[in-house]
N, C-alpha and C positions, 0 to 999 in steps of 0.2 A: 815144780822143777826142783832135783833137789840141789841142797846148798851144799857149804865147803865143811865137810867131815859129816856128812852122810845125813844132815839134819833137813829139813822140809822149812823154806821158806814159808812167814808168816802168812797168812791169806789178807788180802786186801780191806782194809775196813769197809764194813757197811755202812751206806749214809745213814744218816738218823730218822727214822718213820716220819717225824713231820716233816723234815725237807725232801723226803722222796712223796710225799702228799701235796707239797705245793708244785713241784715239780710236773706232776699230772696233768693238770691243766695246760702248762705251757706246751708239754709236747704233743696235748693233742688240736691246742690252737695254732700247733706249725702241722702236723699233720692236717690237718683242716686247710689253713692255705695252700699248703703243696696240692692237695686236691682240687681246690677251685684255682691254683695257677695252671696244672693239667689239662682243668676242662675250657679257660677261655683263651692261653698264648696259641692253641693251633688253631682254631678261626680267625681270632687278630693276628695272626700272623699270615693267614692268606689273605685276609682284606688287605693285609700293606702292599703285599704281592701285587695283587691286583688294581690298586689305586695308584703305589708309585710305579709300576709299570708301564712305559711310553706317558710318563707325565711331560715333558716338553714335546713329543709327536706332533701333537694336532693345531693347526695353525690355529693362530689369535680369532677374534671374532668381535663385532662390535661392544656388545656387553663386558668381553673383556677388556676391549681396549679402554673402554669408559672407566675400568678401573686402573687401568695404567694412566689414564690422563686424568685424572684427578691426584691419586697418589702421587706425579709427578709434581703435583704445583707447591710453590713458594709455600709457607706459612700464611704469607702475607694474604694470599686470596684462600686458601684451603679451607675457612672457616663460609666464605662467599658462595664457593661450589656444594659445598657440605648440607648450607641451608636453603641450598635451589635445587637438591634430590630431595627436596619433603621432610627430612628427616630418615631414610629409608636410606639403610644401611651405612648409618652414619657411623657407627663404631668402627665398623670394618673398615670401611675406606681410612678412620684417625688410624688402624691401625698397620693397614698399609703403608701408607703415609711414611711410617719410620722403619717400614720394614726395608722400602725401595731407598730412602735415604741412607740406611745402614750396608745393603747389599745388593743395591743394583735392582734391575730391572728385568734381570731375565725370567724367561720362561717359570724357569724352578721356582723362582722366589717368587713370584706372582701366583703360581699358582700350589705350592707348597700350603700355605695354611688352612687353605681348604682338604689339600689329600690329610695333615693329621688330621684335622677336625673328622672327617668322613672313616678313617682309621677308627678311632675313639670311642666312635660309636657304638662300635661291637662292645669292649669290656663295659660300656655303661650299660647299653641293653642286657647283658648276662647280666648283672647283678640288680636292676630292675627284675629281671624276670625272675632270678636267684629267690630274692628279698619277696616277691610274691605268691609266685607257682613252683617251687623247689627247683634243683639242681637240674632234674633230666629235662626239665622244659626248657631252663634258660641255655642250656647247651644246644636241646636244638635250635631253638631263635637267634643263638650267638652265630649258626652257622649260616642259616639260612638271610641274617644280617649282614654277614661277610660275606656272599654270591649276589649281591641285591644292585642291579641296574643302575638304577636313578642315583644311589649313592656312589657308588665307583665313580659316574660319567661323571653329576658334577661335584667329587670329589678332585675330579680333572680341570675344572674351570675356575679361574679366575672371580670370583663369585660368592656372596656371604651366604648364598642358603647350606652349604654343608656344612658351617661354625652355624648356621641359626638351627640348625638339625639338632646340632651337638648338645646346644644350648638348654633344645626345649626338651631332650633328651635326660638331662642331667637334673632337671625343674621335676620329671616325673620321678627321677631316681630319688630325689629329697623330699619331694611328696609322699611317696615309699613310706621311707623312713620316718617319715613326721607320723605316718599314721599308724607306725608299727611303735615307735617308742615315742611320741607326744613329746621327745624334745625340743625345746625353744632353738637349740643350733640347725636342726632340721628346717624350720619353718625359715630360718633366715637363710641358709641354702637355698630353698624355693623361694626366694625372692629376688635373693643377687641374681639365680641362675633366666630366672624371666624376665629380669630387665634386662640384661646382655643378649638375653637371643629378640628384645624388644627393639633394643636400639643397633641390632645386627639385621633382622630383619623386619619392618613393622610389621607384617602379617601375622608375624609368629606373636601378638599378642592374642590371635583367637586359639591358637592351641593351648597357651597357659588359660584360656577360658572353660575350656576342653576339659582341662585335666582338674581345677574347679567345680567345675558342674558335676564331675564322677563322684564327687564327697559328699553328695546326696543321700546316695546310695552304701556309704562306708559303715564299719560296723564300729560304733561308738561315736555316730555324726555329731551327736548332742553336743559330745565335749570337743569334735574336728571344728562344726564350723563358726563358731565365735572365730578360734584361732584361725579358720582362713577367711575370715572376713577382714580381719587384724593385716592379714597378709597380703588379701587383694588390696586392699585398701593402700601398701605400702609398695608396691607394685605400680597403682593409679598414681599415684603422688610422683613417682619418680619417675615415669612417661608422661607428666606433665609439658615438660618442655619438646616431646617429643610431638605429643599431641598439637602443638600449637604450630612447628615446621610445618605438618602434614597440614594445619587446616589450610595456613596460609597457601601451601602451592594447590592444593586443590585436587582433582583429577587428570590435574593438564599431563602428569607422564603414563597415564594407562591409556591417556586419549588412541592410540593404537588400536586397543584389544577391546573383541566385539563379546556380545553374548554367550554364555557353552551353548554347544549344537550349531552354533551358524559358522559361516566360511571363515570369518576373522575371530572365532572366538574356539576353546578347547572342545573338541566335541567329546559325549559322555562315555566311548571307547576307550579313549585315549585316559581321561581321566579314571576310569576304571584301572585299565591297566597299569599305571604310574602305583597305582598304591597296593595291587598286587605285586610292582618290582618287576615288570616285563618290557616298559617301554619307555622312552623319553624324548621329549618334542625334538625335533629337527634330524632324528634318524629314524632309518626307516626300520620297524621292527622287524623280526625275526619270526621264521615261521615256527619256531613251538612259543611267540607270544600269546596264541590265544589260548592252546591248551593249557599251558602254566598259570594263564592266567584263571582260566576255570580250576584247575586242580587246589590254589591257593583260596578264592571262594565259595570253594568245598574244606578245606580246610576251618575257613572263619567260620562256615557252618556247622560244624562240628564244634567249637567252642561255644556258640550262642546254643546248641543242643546241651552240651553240659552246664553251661550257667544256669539254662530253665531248669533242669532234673536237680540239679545244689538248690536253686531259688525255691523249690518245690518243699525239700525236705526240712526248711525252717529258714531264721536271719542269716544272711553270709556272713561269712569270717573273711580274713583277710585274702588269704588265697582266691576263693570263688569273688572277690572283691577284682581282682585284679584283670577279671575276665573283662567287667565293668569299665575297670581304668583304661584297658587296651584299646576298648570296641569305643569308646565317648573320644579318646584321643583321632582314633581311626577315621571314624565316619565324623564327627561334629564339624570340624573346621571345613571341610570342603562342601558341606551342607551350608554352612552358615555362609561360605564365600560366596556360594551359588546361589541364595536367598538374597542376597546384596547386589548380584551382577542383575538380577532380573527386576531389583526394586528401587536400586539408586542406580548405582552406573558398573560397569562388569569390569569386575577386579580379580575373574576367577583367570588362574594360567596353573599348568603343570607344577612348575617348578616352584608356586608360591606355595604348595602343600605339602614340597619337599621331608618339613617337619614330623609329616603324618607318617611315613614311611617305615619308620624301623616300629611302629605301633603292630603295621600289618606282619612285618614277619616276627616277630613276636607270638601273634597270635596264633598264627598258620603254625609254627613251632609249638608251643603249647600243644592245640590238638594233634598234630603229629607224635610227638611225645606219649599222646596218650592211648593210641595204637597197640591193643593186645594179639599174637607174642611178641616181645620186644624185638626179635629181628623183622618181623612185617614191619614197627616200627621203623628199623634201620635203611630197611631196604627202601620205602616211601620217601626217607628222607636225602637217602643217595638217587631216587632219581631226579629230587626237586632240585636237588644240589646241580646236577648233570645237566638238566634241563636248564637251570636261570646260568650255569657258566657258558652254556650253548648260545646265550642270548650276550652275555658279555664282552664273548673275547669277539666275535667279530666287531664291535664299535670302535676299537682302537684304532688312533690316525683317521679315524672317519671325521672330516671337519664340518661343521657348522655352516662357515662361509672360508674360502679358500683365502687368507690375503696374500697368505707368504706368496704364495705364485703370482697372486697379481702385482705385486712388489715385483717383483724377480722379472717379470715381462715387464713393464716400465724401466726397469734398472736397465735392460739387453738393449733396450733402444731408445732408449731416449737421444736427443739430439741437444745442442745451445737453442733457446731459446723457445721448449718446449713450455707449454702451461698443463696445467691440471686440473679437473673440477670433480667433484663427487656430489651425489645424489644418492643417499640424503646426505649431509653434511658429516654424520658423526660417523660416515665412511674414511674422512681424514684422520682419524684418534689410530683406526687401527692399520690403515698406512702406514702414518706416520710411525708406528712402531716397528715395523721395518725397513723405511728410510735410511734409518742408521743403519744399517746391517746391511743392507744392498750399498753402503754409500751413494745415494742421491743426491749430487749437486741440480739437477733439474728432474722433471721439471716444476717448474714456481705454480703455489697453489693462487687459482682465480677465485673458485667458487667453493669453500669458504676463502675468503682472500687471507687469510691469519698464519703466518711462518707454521714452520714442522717445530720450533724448538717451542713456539707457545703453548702446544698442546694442551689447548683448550677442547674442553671435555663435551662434546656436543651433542644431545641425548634428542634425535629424532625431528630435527627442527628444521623441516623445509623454507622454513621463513626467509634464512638468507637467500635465497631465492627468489626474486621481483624482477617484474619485466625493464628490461634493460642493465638490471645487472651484470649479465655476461660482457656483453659491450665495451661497458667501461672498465671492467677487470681484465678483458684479455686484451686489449689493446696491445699489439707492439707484439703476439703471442706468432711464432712463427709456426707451429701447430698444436693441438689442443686435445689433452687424453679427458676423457669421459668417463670416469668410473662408476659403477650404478650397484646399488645395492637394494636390499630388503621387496625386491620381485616388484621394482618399480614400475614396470612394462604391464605388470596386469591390470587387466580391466576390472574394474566394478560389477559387485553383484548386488544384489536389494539388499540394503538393509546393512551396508557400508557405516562402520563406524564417522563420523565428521572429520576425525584425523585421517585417514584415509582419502577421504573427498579431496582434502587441500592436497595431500601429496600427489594423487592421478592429477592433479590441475596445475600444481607446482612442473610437474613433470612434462607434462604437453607444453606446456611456457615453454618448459626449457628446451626440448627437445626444438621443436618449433625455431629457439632464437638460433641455437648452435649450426643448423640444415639451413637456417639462412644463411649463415655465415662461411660454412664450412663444409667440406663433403666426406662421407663415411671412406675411410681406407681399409680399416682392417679391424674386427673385432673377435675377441678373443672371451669367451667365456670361460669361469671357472666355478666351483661349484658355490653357490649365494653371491658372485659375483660378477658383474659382465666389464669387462675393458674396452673401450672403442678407441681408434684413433681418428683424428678426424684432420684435413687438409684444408688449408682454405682454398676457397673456390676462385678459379681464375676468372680474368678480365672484371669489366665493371660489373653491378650491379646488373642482373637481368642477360649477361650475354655469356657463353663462353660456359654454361651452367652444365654439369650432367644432370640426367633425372633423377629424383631420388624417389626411392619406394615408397611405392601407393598404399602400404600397410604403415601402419605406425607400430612402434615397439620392436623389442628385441629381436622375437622369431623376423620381422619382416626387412630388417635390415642386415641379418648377417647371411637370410637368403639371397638379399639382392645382391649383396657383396662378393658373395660366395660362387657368382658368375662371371667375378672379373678378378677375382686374387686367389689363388692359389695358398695364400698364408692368409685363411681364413678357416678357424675351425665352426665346421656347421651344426657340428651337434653338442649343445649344451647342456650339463650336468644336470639331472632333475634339481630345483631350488628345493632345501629341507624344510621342510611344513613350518616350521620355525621363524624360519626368515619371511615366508611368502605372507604371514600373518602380521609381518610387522613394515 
């Protein structure tokens, strides 16, 4: 530009050669982030979508209220209830604990630390996958991480397996990195990161087993596995007292859950599909779950096809290594849990393999990725995309067990001097968590007989239920609600877990005392849950009686009712496979 009296402005100094040389580096190490923020904020940013969307919707459910009435309790016993779960999911629940004393009780905040954790996941899977198989793999896995079933629903619940995901998600990420730069901070990240997803979920110490036994097969093992021996080692040591909770309670809280393949235990469907990302217990799946779920173990097939062809041409490197890490994360744990249900006692369920899941879309990514020309790539990966969102959005507000309504129906009519019972017990926790919100001054709980403010945590224990129990609880009860949970009305099939036994016998008691007592008025089904009312029966003993139904259970008493009340609904929600197993 020129200056004043026709002169040319001096030209701007040049920086000096070495400071425009150290400078290089830094702009292509922002150039470098700007690229990987590009490829992983718009997958983590539709899983947020997807996770915080209709996160207060779907009504409470036992499981969850189990962690509202724990988190609820004093200090004073918190440590009591903590060490009568086994040790299983003891961090989470300490860390609820302060979340609910900080901010309450609702929805959000209950079930918030699971939607970030289930969030999270994706930018840690990209950079596992990043750190392994390059840039274009881990973008597709980040996506196909972000559409994934099992993570969104219980990213939705109240519940530690999506911080125990995160946990063991993070254990691989630093496993990664220990094996790519053997530093000492790495290896203590893989240690913090498996005792927190240990003492969040105890299961989740066979996927740090998982990811362990892959460093077999790593390339420079000689000098990995001293250092992860150092590491398991410091791992055991610090689930020490973990281990001792679990020994002491035993199997008594799986006592529920039966073999995989039989009526009370995961059949091997179900468990297939959970780790392709197409389905999860207690809804019902969606009709491209089975395609999807082939399309994805055609996918894993195609990765185990390229590790053979890499394993062929000499030792793997760290990449064809990673194929390894994926597939020992993937399949190991739910092998080894299935080896355990059939040899000590069955500890296998869906949502305890939770962990394994972002392994599988990893991998299905990966070989997608690898898809020549790159838009056949594209277009494969936009129908998987299309296809698992197809399976997603319809599950929103779909509930588990209904309580909110059965709250809401108690609240609309209750009367002075109503009583209440549940069956199984730990049907009061999630009551009780809408008590307050319906305002329930009645009616008074008989069966468990323990206030709505003590909210004690009741984890499947038909025990408070003995013959004669009802008797002396409802005395004085001018009519009496029956609330039924976990598909107590069904019958037995062979091969009925023991916990099951007592419950179909707990329940014929009860049923039994209540039909002496009292007579069916109205019952109300909603979906995992049944509401009965019940009147007592005029004149004395033996006279003045109506008949009651020659069938026992559920079906047979809302049929027989359903010919003398008009506020009677007859057809009841299918129970979700979920509930009916427990």
């Amino acid at each position: 530009m020129p200056a004043t009296g026709g002169a040319l402005a001096p030209a701007a100094p040049r920086p000096p050669a070495r400071l425009a040389r150290l400078q290089r580096p830094v702009q292509a190490l922002r150039r470098r982030h700007l690229a990987t923020a590009a490829a992983v904020l718009p997958p983590t940013a539709l899983s947020a979508v997807l996770v915080l969307h209709g996160l207060a919707a779907r009504s409470i459910w036992i499981d969850e209220a189990s962690t509202f009435a724990v988190a609820s309790q004093r200090v004073a016993v918190l440590g009591h209830y903590l060490a009568r779960a086994g040790g299983d999911m003891l961090l989470y629940y300490a860390g609820m604990h302060l979340l609910v004393g900080l901010f309450g009780a609702s929805l959000v905040v209950l079930r918030l630390p699971s939607a970030l954790a289930a969030v999270a996941c994706v930018p840690v899977g990209f950079a596992l996958a990043d750190h392994l198989l390059g840039r274009r793999a881990a973008s597709f896995g980040a996506w196909l991480l972000a559409v994934c079933l099992p993570t969104v629903f219980w990213g939705q619940q109240a519940r530690g397996y999506a911080p125990a995901e995160l946990f063991v998600s993070a254990a691989a990420l630093s496993l990664v990195e220990a094996v790519r730069s053997r530093r000492r901070l790495a290896w203590a990240c893989f240690v913090a990161c498996s005792v927190l997803a240990a003492y969040t979920t105890l299961l989740a110490t066979v996927a740090v087993l998982a990811l362990l036994l892959a460093l077999l097969s790593a390339p420079g093992r000689r000098e990995l596995l001293p250092r992860a021996a150092l590491a398991a080692a410091g791992v055991a040591v610090a689930c020490v007292p973990l281990a001792l909770l679990a020994t002491d309670r035993g199997t008594s809280g799986l006592g529920w859950l039966g073999a995989p393949g039989t009526a009370y235990g995961p059949s091997y469907v179900e468990l297939a599909e959970l780790l392709a990302s197409t389905r999860v217990a207690g809804i019902a799946p969606g009709a491209a779950a089975g395609p999807v779920a082939l399309a994805t173990a055609a996918a894993w097939a195609g990765a185990a096809g390229i590790l053979l062809l890499r394993a062929r041409r000499g030792p793997l490197d760290v990449a064809s290594w990673g194929y390894v890490l994926l597939g020992s994360w993937l399949l190991l744990p739910p092998l080894v849990l299935w080896a355990a249900s059939m040899l000590v006692h069955p500890v296998l369920e869906d949502r305890y393999v939770l962990f394994c899941v972002p392994a599988g879309s990893l991998l299905a990514g990966a070989a997608v990725s690898r898809i020549r020309p790159a838009l056949a790539a594209l277009a494969v990966l936009a129908a998987l995309l299309g296809s698992r969102a197809a399976l997603v959005l319809p599950v929103y507000a779909v509930p588990i067990e209904d309580w909110s309504a059965a709250a809401a129906q108690v609240a609309r009519s209750e009367r002075t001097g109503d009583c209440i019972a549940f069956f199984l017990a730990d049907g009061e926790d999630a009551f009780d968590y809408y008590a307050d919100e319906e305002r329930l001054r009645e009616p008074r709980p008989v069966l468990p007989s323990s206030p709505y403010s003590a909210r004690a945590p009741y984890s499947l224990d038909p025990e408070v239920f003995t013959k004669g129990a009802l008797g002396r609880a409802s005395s004085g009860c001018r009519r009496l609600w029956l609330v039924r949970s976990h598909a107590s009305a069904a019958r037995l099939v062979p091969g009925a877990p023991p916990f099951q036994v007592l419950k179909r016998r707990r329940y014929l008691e009860l049923l039994a005392e209540v039909r002496s007592r009292y007579r069916l008025d109205v019952a109300r089904p909603y979906p995992g849950v049944l509401v009965e009312l019940y009147l007592p029966r005029p004149g004395p003993a033996g006279l003045g009686r109506r008949p009651m139904p020659s069938r026992t259970g559920v079906v047979g008493a809302i049929s027989s009712v359903t010919k003398k009340s008009d506020a009677v609904i007859p057809d009841a929600p299918p129970v979700p496979d979920l509930a009916a197993r427990r």
